[in-house]
N, C-alpha and C positions, 0 to 999 in steps of 0.2 A: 228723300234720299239726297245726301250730299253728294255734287259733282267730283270726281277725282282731282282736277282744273282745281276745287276750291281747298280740298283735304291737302294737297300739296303745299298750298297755301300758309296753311297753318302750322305745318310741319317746319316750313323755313320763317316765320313769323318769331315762333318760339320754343323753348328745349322747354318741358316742364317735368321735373322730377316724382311730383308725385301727382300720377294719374288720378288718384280715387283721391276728393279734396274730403275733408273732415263732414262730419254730419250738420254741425255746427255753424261751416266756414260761412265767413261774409260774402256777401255776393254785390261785386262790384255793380257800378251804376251801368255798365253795359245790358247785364242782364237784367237789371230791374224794368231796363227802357222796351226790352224789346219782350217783355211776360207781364208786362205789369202798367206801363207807359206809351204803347205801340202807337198809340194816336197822334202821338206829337210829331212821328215822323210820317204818318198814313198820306200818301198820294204827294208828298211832296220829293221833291227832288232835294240829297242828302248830299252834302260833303262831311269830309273825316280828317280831325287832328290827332294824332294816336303815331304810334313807332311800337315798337315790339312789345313793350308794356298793357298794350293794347287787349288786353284778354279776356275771356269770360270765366267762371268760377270753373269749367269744365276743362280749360284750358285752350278753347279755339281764337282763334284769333276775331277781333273783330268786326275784318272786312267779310271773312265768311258767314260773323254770323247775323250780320244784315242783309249780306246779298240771300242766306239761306232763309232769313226772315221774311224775304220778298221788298226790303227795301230799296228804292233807286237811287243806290249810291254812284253820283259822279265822280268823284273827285277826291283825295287823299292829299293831308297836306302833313309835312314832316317839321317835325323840331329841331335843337341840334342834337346830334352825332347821326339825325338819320332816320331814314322809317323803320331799317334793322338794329337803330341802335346803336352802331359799330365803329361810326366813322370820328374821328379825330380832327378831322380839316376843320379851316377857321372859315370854309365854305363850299357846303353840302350843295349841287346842283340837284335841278327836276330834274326827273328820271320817268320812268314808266314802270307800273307794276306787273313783272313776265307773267304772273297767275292771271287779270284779270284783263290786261290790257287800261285801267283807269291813270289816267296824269296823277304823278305823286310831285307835287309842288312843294317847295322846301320853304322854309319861313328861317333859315338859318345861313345866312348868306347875302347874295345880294339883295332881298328884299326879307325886311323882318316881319312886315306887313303884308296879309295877303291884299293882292290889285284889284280894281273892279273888274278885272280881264278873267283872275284869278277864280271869280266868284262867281260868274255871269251863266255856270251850268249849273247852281244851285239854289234852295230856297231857306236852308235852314242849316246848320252846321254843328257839328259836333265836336266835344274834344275830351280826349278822354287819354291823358297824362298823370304813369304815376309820381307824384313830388314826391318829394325824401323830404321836406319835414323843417326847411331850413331856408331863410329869405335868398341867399345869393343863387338857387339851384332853378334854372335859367324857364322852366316848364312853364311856370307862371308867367313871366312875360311873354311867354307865346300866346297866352291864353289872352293876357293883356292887350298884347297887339290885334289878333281876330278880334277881338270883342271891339274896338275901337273902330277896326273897317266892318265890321258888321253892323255900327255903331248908326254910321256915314248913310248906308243903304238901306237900312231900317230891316235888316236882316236879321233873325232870332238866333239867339246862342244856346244850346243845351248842352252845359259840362255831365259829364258822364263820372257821378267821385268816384274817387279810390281812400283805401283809408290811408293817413297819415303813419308811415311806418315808425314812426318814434314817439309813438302816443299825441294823444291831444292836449294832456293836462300841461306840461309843462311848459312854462314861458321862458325865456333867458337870453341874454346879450343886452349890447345896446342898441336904440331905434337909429331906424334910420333917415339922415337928414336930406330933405328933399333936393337941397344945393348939389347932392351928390348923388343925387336918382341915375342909375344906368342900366345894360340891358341885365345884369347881376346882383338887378337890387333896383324894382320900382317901387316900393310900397313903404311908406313909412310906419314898420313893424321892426321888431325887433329879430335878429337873426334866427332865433328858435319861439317861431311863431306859437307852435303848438294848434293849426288850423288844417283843414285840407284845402283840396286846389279848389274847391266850388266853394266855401267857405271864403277863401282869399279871394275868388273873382270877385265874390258879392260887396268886400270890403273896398278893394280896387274898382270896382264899377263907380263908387261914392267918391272915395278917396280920390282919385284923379279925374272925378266929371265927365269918365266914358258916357251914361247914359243911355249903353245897349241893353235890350230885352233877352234879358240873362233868366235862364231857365237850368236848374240843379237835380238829377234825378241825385239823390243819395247811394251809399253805400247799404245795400241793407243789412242788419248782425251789427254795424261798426258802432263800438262807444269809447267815447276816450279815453279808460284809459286801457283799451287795448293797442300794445303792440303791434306789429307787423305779425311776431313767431305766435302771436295767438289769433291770427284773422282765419287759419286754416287755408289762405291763398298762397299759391309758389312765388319763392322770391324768382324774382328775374331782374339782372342786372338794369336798372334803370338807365344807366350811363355806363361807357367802358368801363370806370374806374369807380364800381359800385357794390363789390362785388358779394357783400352781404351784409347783415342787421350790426354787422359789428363797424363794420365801417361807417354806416348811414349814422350810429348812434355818436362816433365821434365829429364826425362831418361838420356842425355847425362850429364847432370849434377850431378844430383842425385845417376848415379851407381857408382860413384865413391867412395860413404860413404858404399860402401860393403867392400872395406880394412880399415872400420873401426870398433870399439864395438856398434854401433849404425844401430837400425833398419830401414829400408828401408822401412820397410812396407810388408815383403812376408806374407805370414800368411794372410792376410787383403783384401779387397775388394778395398784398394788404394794405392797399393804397387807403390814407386817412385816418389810418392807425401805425403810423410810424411815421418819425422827422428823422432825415438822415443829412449830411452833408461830410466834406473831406476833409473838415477844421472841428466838427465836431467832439468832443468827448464826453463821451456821455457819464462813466466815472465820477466825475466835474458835477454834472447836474443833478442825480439823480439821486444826491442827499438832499438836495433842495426840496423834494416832489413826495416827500413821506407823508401819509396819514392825508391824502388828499378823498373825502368823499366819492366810493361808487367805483375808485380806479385803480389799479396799477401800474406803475411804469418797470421796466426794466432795460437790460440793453441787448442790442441785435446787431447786425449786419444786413443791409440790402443790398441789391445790384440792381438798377430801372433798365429795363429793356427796352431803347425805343421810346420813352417816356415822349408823353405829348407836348407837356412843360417842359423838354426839351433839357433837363437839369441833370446832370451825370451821368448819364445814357453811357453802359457798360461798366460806368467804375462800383467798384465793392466800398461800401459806405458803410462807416461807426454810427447806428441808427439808436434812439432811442424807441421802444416799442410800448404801446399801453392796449392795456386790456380792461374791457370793463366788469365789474365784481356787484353792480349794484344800479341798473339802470334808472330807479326811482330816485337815490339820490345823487348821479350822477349828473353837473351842471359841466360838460364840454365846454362852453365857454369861456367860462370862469376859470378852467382849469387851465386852458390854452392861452390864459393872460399872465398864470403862474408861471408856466414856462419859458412865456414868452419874457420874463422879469430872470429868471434863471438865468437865460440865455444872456439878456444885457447886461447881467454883472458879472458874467465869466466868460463869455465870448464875445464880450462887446465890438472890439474889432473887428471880427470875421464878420458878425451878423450884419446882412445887408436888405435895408427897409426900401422896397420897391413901388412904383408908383399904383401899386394895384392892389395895395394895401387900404387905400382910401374907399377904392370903390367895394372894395369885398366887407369891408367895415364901416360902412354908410356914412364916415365925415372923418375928418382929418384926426381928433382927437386919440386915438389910439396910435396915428404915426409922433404925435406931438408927446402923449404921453413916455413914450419910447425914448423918449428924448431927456427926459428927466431922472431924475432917480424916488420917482414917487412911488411909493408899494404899490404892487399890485392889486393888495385887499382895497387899500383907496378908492382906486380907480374903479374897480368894479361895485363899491357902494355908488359912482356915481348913476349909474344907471337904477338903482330901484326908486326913486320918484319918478322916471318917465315908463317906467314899466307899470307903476301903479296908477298912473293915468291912461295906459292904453289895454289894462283889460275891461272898464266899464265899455268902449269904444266896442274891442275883440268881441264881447257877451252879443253884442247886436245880432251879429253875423256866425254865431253857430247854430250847424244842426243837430247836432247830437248831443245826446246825455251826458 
């Protein structure tokens, strides 16, 4: 019997829509570890990388269902926006968990690395983050960074996967150059990797000479080319500004206009499916954007409430808005370089290329191309020779069909 101490737990963990999951559903690496796996953690002392994401296919949370497993979980450590997920700060303090009383130590803030201080009540650690599908989306680096001080103390890593909510098959963007490695892009993959997070540690384990004993229970049910809306698992917002499959699918494309003067949408209930700004006109653009593969655009109005990006917080913005009609051939990337080519020859003045454009686009070439008046289609053939050299690499590192 479950303690009421750990049911409340789970309650403020996470909301989940639909109680009864598919007959079908996938069943994250959570529960496979602890029905199928249980030995990896048996008698040892456990810490936990997880936030509200954190769930099993029934919907409990995590931390319940190891403490309910009889595992000896010490220690909880958070991502950014938080172990609820919620927070917005450029720096998430440790906290204590009210349900169990365990230290929730933050890896988003003043230390991105957990400490040897950090780690000294544990023998083994967990992480169990679901990514959205797309290199700059920060989970993976957390994972990077534990694996690196777990690395140091010869401590074992066991990612707990989740599937990829935007399928597995598809590859797109360009790679990224290591000159430009930051905490929004370590791995030199292309921005729609088309991997999950235990997939990319194993590659990033290689790739940058971590060296730690990386251990992956899988997803069970997950194959690539399933979706998110076919795992039978509840979405739950991965980040504030996440708020569903429609968002996540334009995401690789669309983060990129955050090293721009243009709204993304935070503030708003469709944050990543919409560019807005107050020089805007969308009129202007939106005969440029016909017969683009998989999408639609059209025009809106937003208002960002509060937005985190801090970008026209209360003003009503001339937005353009897209919708996706064909997730299989829709390349967000490719499309977000269309636009972004739109934009420079009819608002070239207004449009303003930010320093964070570099780092979200893993080298300068996309600020430089911006510069020029080279088509769009151009620029995006230059990336299919580095793409065709990093899926023999990709093939190493997957688990699934």
């Amino acid at each position: 019997m479950r303690s009421p101490r750990l049911g409340i737990l789970s309650l403020l963990l996470v909301c989940c829509t639909n109680s009864y999951p598919a007959h079908d559903a996938v069943r994250p690496g959570i529960d496979v570890l602890v029905t199928d796996s249980a030995h990896l953690v048996e008698g040892r002392r456990v810490g936990l990388v997880t936030n509200q994401t954190g769930v099993g296919l029934d919907c409990i949370g995590d931390v319940e269902i190891l403490l309910g497993s009889g595992v000896e979980l010490t220690a909880i450590f958070s991502p950014e926006h938080g172990f609820r997920g919620v927070s917005n700060e450029a720096n998430v303090e440790h906290s204590t968990d009210s349900a169990t009383g365990l230290p929730i130590f933050s890896l988003y803030g003043d230390h991105l690395e957990p400490t040897p201080e950090m780690l000294s009540s544990i023998d083994v650690i967990l992480v169990d983050l679901q990514d959205i599908g797309a290199r700059t989306y920060t989970y993976i680096s957390t994972a990077l960074y534990v694996m690196r001080a777990a690395a140091g103390i010869g401590m074992q890593v066991i990612i707990l996967d989740r599937p990829n909510p935007i399928g597995g098959e598809l590859v797109q963007g360009p790679m990224l150059d290591q000159a430009f490695s930051s905490y929004v892009g370590m791995l030199s993959v292309p921005i729609r990797h088309g991997m999950t997070l235990g997939e990319l540690a194993l590659l990033g384990n290689d790739q940058l000479e971590i060296g730690a004993d990386v251990v992956v229970i899988p997803a069970d049910g997950w194959s690539r080319e399933l979706w998110f809306d076919g795992t039978g698992l509840p979405w739950i917002k991965p980040s504030p500004n996440m708020p569903d499959l429609e968002s996540a699918t334009h995401y690789p494309g669309f983060v990129l206009y955050e090293g721009t003067n243009l709204s993304v949408g935070r503030g708003t209930p469709i944050a990543f499916q919409v560019l807005g700004a107050p020089w805007l006109d969308p009129s202007v653009i939106l005969p440029l954007l016909d017969n683009e593969p998989g999408v639609e655009a059209s025009d809106t109005t937003i208002t960002p409430i509060t937005p985190a990006d801090r970008k026209y917080g209360g003003e009503m913005l001339p937005a353009l808005k897209f919708r996706v009609t064909d997730s299989g051939s829709y390349d967000p990337v490719r499309f977000a370089m269309r636009v972004f080519a739109a934009l420079r020859d009819t608002h070239g003045e207004s449009l303003e290329i930010r320093p964070g454009l570099d780092r979200l686009a893993g080298s300068d070439s996309m600020r430089n191309w911006l510069d020029t008046e080279v088509a769009w289609e151009t620029f995006v053939s230059e990336w299919e020779s580095d793409l065709e050299e990093f899926l023999p690499l990709r093939q190493r590192y997957l688990l699934y069909r």
